[in-house]
N, C-alpha and C positions, 0 to 999 in steps of 0.2 A: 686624549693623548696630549702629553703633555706639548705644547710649544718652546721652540729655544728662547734663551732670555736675550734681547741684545746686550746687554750689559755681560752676557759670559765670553769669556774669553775665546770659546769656540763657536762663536756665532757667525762670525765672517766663513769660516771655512765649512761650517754646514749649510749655513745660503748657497754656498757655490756648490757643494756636492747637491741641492736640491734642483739647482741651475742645471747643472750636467745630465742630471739622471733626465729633466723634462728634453733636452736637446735631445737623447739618447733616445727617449722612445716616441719622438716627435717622426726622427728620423729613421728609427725601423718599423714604425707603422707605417710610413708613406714607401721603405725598401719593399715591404711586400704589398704593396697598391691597395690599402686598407684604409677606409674611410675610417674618422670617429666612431660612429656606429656602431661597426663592426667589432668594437671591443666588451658590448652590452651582452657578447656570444662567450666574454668572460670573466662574469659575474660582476662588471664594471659598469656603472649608469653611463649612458653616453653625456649627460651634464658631470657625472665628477670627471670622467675622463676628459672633457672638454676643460672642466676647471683644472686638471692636473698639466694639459697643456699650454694656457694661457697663464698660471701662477705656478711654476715650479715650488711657492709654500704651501701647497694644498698637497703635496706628493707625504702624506704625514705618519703614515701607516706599514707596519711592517707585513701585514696584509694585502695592502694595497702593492706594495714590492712584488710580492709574491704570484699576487695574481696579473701583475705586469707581464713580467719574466715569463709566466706560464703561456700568456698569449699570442709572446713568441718562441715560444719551444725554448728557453733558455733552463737556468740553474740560479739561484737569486745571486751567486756571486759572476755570475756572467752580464748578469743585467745593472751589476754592479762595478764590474771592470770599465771604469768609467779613465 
């Protein structure tokens, strides 16, 4: 996958939508009292998902989106209404 370049002009505001999205599921995995762990029950290693919460740039995948959002019963642009 490719990574953003800093030099692009969109770089600053895809950082922050990377920011937001790790806040986002930081904070509905702990709404429904769900350890780290417990996201390996959705096809997510407990080390990426640990790394997806400690580096909001490891979130790199529009896969990994998806099986977010599926973890909590979301819709990718729910888990996106950031």
């Amino acid at each position: 996958m490719q990574r953003p370049n800093p030099d692009s002009i969109y770089y600053d505001e895809f950082i922050e939508l990377q920011q937001n999205l790790c806040t986002k599921i930081k904070g509905l995995r702990k709404s429904r009292e769900l350890v780290q762990e417990d996201m390996a029950d959705y096809e997510l290693s407990v080390r990426q998902y640990q790394r997806m919460e400690q580096d909001p740039t490891k979130i790199v995948s529009l896969w990994q989106v998806f099986k977010l959002a599926k973890a909590h019963n979301l819709n990718i642009h729910e888990l996106l209404d950031l």
